[in-house]
N, CA, C and O atoms as a GROMACS GRO file, in nm:
protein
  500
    1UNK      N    1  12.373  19.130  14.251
    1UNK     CA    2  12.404  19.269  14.222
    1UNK      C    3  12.274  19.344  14.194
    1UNK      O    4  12.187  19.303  14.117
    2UNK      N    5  12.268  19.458  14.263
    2UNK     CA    6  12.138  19.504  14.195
    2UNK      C    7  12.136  19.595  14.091
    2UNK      O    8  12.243  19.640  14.049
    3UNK      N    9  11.991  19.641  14.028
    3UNK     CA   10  11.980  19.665  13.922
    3UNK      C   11  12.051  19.823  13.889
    3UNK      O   12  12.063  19.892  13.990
    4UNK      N   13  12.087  19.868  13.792
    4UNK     CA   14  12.112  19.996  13.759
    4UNK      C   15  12.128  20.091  13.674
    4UNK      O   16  12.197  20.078  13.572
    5UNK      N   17  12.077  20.176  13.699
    5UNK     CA   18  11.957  20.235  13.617
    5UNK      C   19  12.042  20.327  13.501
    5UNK      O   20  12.157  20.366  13.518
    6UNK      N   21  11.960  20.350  13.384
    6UNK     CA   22  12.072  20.495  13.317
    6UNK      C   23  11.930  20.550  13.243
    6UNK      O   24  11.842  20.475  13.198
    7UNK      N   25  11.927  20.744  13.239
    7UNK     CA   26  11.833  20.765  13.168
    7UNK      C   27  11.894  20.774  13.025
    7UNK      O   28  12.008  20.814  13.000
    8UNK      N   29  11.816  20.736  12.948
    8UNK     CA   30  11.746  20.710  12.837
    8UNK      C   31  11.783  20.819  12.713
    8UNK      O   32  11.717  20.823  12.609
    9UNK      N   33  11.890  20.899  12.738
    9UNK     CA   34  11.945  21.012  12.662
    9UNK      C   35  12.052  21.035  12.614
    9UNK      O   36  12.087  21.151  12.594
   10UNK      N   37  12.150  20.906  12.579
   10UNK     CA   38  12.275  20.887  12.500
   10UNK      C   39  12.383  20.887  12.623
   10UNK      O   40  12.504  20.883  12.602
   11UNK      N   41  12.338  20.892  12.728
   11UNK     CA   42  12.445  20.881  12.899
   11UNK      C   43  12.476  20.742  12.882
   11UNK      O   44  12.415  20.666  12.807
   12UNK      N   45  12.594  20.705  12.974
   12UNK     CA   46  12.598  20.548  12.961
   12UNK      C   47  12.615  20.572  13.157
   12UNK      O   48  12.697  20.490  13.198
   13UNK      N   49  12.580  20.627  13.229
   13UNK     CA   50  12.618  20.684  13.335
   13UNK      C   51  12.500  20.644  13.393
   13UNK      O   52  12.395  20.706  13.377
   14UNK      N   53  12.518  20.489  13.496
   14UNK     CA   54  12.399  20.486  13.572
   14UNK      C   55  12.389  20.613  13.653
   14UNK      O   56  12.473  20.701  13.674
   15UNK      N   57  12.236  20.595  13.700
   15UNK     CA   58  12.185  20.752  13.818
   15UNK      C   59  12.138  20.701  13.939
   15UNK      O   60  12.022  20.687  13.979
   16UNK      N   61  12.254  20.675  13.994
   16UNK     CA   62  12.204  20.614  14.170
   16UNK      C   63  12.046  20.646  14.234
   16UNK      O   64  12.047  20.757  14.288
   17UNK      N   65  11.950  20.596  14.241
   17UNK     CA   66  11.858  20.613  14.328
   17UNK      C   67  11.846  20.774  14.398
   17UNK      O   68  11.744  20.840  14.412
   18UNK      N   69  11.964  20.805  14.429
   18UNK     CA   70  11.971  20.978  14.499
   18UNK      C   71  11.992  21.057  14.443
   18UNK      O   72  11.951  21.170  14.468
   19UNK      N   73  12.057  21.029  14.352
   19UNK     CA   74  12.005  21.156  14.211
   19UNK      C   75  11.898  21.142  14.114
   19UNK      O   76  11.887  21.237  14.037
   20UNK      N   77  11.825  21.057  14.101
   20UNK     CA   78  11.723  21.018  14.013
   20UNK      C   79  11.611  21.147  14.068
   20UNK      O   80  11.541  21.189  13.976
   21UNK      N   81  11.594  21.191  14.156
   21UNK     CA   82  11.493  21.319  14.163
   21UNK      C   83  11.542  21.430  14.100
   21UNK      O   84  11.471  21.489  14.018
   22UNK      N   85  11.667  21.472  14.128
   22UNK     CA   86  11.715  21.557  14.071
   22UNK      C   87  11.723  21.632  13.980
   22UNK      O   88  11.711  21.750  13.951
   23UNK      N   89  11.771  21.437  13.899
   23UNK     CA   90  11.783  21.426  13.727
   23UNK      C   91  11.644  21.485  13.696
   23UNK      O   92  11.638  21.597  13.646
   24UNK      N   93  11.508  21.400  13.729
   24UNK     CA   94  11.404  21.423  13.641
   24UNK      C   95  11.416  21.568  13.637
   24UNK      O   96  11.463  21.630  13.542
   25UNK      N   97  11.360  21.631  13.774
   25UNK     CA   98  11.360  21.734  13.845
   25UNK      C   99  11.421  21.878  13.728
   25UNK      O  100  11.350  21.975  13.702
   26UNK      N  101  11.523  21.864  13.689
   26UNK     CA  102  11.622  21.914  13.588
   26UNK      C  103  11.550  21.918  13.458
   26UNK      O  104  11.512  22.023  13.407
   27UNK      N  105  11.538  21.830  13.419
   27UNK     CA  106  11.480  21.788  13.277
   27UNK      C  107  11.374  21.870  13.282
   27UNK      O  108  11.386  21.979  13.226
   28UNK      N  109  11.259  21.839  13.342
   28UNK     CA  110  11.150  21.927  13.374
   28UNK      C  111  11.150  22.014  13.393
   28UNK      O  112  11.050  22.084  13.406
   29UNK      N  113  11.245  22.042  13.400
   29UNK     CA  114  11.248  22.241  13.435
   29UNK      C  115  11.323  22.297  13.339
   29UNK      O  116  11.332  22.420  13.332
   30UNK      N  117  11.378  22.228  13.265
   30UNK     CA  118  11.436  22.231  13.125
   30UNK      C  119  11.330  22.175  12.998
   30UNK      O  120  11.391  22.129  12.902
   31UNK      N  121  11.249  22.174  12.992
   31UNK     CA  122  11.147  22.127  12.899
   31UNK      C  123  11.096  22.017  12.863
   31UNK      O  124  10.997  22.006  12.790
   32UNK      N  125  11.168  21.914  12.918
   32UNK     CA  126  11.189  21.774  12.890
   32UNK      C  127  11.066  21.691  12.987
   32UNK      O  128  11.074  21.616  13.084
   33UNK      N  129  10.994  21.725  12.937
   33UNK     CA  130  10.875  21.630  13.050
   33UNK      C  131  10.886  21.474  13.037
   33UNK      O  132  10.826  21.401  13.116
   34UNK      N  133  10.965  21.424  12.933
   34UNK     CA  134  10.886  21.268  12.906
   34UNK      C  135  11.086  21.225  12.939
   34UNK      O  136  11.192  21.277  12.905
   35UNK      N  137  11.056  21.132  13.001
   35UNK     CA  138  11.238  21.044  13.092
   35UNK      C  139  11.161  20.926  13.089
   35UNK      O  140  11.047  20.904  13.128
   36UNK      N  141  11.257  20.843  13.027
   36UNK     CA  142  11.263  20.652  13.017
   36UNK      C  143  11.392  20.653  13.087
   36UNK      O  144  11.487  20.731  13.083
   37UNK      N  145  11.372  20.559  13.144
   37UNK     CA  146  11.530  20.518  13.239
   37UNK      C  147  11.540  20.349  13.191
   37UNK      O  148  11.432  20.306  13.152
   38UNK      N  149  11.646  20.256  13.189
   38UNK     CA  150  11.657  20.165  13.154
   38UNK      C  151  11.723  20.086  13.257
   38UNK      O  152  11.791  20.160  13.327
   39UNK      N  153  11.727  19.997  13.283
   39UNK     CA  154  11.783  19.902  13.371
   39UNK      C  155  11.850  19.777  13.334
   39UNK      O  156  11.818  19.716  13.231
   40UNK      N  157  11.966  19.726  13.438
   40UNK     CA  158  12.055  19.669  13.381
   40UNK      C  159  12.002  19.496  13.326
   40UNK      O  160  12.079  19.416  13.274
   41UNK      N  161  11.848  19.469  13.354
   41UNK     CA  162  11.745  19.394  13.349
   41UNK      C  163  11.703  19.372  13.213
   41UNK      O  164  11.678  19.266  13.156
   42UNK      N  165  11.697  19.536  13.155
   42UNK     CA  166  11.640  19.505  13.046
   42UNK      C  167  11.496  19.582  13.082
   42UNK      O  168  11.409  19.576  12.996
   43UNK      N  169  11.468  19.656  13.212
   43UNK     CA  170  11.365  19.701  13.210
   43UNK      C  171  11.300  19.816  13.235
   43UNK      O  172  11.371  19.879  13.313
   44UNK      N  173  11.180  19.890  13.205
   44UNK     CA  174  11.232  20.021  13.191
   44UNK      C  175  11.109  20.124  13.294
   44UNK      O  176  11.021  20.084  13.371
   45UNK      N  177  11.133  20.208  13.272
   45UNK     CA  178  11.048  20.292  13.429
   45UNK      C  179  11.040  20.414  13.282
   45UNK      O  180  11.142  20.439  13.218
   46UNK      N  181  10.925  20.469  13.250
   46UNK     CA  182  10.903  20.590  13.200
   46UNK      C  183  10.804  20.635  13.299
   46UNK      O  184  10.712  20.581  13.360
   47UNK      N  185  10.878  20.812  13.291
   47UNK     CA  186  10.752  20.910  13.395
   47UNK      C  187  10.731  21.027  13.259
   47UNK      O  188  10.831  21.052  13.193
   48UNK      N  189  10.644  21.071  13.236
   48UNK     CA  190  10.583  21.195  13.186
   48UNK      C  191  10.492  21.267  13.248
   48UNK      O  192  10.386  21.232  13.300
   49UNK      N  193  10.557  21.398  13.237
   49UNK     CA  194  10.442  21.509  13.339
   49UNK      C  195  10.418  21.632  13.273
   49UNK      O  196  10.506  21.682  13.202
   50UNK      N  197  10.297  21.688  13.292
   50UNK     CA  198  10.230  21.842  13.276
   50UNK      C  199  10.293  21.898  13.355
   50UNK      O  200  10.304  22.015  13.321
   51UNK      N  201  10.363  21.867  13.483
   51UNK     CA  202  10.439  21.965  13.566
   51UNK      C  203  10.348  21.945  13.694
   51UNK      O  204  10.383  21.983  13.806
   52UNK      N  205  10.244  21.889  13.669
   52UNK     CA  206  10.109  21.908  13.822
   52UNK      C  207  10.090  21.731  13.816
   52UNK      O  208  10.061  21.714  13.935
   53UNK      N  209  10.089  21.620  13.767
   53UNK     CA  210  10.070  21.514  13.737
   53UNK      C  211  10.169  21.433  13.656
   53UNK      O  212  10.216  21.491  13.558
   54UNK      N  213  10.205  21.322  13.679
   54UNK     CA  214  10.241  21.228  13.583
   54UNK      C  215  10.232  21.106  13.622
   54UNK      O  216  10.226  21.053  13.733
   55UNK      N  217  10.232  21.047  13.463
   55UNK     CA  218  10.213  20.919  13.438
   55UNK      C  219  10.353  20.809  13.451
   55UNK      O  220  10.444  20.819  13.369
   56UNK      N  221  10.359  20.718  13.550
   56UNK     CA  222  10.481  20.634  13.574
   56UNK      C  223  10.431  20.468  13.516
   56UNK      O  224  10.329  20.402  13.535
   57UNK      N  225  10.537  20.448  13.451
   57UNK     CA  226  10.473  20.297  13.381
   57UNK      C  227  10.645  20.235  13.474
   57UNK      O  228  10.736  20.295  13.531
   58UNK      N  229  10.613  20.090  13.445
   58UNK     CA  230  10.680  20.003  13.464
   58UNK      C  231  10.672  19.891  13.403
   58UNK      O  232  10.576  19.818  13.430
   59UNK      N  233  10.797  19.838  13.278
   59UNK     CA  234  10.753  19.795  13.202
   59UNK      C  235  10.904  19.657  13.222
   59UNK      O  236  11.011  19.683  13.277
   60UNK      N  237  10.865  19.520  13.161
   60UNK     CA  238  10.965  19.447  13.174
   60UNK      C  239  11.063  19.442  13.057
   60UNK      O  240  11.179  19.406  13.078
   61UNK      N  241  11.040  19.461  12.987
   61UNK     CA  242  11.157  19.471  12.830
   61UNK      C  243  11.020  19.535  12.744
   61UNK      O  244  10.898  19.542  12.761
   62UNK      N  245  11.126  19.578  12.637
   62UNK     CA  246  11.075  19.635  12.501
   62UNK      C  247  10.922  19.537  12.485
   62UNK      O  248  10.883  19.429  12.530
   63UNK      N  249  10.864  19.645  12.393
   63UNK     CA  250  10.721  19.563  12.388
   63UNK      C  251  10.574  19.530  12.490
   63UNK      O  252  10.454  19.516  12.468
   64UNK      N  253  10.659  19.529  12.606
   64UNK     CA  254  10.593  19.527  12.736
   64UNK      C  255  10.486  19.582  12.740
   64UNK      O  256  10.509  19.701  12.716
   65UNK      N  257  10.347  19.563  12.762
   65UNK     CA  258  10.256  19.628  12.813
   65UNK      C  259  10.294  19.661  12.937
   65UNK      O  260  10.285  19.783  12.941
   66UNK      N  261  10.331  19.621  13.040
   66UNK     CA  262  10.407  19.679  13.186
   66UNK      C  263  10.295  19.752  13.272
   66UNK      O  264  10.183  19.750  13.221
   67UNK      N  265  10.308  19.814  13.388
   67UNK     CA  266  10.225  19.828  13.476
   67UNK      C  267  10.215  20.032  13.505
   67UNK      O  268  10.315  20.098  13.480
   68UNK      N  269  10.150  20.066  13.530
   68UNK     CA  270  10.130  20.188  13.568
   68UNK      C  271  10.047  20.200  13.715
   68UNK      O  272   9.965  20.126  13.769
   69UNK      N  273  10.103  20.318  13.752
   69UNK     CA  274  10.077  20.414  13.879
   69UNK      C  275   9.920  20.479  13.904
   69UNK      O  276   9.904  20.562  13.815
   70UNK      N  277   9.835  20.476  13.964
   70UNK     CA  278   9.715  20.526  13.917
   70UNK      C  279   9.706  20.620  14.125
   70UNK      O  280   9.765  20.621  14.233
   71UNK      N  281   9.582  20.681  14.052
   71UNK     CA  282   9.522  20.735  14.166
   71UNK      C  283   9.399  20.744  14.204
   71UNK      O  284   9.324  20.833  14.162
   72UNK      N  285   9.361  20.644  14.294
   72UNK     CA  286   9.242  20.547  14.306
   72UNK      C  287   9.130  20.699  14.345
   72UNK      O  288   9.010  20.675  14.334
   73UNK      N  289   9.164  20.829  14.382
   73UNK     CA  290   9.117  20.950  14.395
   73UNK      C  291   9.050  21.038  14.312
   73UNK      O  292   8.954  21.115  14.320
   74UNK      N  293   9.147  20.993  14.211
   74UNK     CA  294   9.151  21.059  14.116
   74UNK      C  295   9.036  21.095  14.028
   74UNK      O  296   8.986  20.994  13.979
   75UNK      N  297   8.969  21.226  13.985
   75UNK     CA  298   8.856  21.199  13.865
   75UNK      C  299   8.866  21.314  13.775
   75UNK      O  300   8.899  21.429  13.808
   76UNK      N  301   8.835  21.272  13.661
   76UNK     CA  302   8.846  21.378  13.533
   76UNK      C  303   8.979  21.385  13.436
   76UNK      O  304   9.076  21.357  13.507
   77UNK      N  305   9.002  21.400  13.359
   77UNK     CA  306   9.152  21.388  13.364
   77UNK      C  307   9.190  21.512  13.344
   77UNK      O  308   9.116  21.606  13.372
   78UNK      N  309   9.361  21.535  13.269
   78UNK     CA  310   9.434  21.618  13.262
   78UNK      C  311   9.521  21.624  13.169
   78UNK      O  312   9.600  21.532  13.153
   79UNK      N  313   9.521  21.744  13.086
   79UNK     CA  314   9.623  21.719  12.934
   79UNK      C  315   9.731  21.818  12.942
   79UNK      O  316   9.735  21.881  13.048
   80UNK      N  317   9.820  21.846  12.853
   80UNK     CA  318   9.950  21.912  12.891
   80UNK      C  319  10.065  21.793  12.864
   80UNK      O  320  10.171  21.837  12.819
   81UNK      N  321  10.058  21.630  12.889
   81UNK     CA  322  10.116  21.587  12.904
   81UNK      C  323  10.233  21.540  12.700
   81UNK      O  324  10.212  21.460  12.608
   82UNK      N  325  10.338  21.640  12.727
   82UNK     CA  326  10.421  21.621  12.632
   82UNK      C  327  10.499  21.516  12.571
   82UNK      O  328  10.602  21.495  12.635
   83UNK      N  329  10.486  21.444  12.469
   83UNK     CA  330  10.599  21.303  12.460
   83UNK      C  331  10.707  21.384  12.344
   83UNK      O  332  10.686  21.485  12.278
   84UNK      N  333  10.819  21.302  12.350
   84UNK     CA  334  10.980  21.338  12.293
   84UNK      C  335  10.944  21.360  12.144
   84UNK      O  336  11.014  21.429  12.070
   85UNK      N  337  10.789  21.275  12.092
   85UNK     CA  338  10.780  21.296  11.969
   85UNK      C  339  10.701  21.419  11.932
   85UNK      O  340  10.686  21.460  11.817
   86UNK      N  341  10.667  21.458  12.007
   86UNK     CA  342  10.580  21.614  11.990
   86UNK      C  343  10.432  21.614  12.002
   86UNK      O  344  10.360  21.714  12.010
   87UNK      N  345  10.380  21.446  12.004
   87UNK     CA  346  10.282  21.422  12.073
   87UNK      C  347  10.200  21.466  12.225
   87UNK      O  348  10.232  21.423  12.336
   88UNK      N  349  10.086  21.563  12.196
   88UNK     CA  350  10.060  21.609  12.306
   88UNK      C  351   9.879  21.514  12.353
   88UNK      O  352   9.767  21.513  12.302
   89UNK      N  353   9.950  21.442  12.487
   89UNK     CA  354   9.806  21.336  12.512
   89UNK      C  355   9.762  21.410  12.649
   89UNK      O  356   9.822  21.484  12.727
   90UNK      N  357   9.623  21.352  12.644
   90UNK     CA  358   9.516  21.409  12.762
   90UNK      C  359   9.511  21.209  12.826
   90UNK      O  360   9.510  21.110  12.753
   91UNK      N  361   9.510  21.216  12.987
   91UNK     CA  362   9.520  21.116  13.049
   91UNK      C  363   9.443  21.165  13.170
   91UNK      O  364   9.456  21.268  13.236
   92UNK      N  365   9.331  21.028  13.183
   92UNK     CA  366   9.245  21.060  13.327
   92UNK      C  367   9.351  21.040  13.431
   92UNK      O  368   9.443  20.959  13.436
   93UNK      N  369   9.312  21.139  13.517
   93UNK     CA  370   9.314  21.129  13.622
   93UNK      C  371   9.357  20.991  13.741
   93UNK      O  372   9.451  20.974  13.819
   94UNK      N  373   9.251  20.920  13.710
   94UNK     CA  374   9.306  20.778  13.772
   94UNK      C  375   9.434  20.752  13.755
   94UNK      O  376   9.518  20.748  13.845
   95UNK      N  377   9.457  20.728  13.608
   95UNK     CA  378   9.593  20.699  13.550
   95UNK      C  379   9.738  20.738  13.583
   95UNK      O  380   9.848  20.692  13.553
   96UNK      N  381   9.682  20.865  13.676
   96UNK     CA  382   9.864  20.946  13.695
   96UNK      C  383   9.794  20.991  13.822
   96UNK      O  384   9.679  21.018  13.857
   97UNK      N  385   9.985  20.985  13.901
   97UNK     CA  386   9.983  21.056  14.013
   97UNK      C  387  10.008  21.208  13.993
   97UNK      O  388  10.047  21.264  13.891
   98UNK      N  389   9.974  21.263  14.122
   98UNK     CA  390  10.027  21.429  14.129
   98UNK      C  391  10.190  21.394  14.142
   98UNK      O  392  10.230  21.295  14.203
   99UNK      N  393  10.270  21.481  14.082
   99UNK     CA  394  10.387  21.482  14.092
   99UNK      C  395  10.497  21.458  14.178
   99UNK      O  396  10.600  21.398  14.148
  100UNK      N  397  10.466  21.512  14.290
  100UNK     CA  398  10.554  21.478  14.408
  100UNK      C  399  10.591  21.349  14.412
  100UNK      O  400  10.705  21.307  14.397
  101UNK      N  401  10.448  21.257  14.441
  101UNK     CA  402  10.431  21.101  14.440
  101UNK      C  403  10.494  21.008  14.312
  101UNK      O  404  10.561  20.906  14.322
  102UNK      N  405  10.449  21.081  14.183
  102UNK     CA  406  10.564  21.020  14.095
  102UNK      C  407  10.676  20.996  14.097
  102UNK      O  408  10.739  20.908  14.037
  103UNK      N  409  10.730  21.125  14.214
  103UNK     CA  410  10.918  21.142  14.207
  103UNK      C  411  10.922  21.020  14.261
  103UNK      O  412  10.962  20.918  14.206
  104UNK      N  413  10.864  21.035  14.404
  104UNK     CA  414  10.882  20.950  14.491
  104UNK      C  415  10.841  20.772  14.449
  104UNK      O  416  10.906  20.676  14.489
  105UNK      N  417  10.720  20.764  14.360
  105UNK     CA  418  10.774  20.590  14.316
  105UNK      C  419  10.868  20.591  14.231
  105UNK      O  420  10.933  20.488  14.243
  106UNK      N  421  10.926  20.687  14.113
  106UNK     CA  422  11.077  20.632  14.055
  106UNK      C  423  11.169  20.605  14.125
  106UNK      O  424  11.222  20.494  14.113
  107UNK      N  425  11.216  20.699  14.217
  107UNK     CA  426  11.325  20.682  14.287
  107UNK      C  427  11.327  20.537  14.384
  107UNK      O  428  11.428  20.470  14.407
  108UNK      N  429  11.178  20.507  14.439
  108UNK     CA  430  11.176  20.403  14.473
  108UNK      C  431  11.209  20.260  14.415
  108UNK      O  432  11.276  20.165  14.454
  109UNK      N  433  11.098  20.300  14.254
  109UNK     CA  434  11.185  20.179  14.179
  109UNK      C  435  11.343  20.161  14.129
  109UNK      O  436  11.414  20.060  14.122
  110UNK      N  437  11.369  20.314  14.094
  110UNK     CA  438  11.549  20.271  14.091
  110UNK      C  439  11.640  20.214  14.215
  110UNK      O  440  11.756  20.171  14.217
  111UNK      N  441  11.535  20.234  14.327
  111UNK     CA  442  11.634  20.189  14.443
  111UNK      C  443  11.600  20.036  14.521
  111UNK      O  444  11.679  19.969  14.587
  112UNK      N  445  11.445  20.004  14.487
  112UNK     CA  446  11.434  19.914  14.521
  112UNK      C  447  11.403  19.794  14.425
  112UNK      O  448  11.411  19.673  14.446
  113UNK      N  449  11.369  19.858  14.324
  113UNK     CA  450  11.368  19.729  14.211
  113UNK      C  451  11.190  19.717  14.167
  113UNK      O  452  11.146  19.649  14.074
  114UNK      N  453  11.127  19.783  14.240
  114UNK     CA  454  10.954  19.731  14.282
  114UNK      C  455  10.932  19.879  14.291
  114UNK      O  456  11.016  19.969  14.301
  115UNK      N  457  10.761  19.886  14.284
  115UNK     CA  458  10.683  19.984  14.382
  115UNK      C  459  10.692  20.000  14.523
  115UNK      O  460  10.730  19.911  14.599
  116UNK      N  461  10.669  20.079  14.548
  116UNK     CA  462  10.646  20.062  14.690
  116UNK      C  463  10.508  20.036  14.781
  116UNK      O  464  10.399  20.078  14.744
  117UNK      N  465  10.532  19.952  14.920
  117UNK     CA  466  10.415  19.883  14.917
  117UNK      C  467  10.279  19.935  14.925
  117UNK      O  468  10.172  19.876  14.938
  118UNK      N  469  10.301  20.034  14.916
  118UNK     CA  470  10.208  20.146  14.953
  118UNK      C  471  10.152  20.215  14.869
  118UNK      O  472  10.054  20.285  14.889
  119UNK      N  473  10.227  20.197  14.735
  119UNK     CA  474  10.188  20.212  14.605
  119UNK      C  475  10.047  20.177  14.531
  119UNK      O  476   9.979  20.089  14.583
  120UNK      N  477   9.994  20.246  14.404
  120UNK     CA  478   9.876  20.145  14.373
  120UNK      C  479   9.904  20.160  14.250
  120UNK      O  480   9.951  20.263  14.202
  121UNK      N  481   9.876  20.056  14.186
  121UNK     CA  482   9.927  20.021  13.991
  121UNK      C  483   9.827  19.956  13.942
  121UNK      O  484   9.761  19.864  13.991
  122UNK      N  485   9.818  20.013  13.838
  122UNK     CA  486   9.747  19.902  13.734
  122UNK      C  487   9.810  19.820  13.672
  122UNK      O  488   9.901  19.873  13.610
  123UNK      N  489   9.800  19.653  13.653
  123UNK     CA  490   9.872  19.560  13.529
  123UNK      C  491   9.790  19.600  13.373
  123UNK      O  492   9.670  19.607  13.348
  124UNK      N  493   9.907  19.622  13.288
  124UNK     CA  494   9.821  19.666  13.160
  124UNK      C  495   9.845  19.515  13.072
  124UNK      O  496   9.806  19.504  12.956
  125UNK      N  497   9.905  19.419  13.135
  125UNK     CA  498   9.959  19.280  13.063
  125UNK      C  499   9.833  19.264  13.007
  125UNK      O  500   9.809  19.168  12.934
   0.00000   0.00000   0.00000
């Protein structure tokens, strides 16, 4: 069976792979920059964005150091980036994709379980 996903906001309502752009998509345009999604694994996909960049981790259970999205392009960084606790962090560049590309590896990982191969991550284990 494969994995399936629910965000991270008192829903018990997995979010099929084809609405997972949407969802973020929504949130973000509603104020909500920082989405943890959870999986039926036990494992979890957080994206946070300034709206121009974000940071996508991939993590295996609670505790996890887990893996992140980088952009081998990338230089200087970029701040704006909001967390749920009111924490406002500055993150290079390397570290986060431009946005589009973020949508596009969540949805990948809710649908395929992985990055995609085309992807580039850092292990933070």
């Amino acid at each position: 069976m494969a994995e399936r996903w629910v965000i991270d906001d008192g829903s018990a309502d997995p979010v099929p792979s084809e609405a997972v752009l949407g969802a973020l998509r929504a949130r973000v345009r509603t104020g909500l920059p920082e989405t943890w999604l959870t999986g039926t694994s036990g494992r979890s996909v957080a994206f946070v964005t300034n709206t121009e960049r974000a940071m996508v981790m991939l993590l295996d259970a609670e505790g996890d150091p887990g893996e992140h999205a980088v952009d081998p392009g990338g230089e200087g960084s970029s701040k704006g980036f909001v967390l749920s606790s009111g924490q406002h962090d500055e993150y290079l560049d390397h570290d986060t994709v431009p946005i589009g590309e973020a949508f596009r590896l969540v949805e990948h990982i809710v649908r395929a379980g992985s990055w995609p191969e085309d992807a580039h991550w850092a292990v933070d284990r």
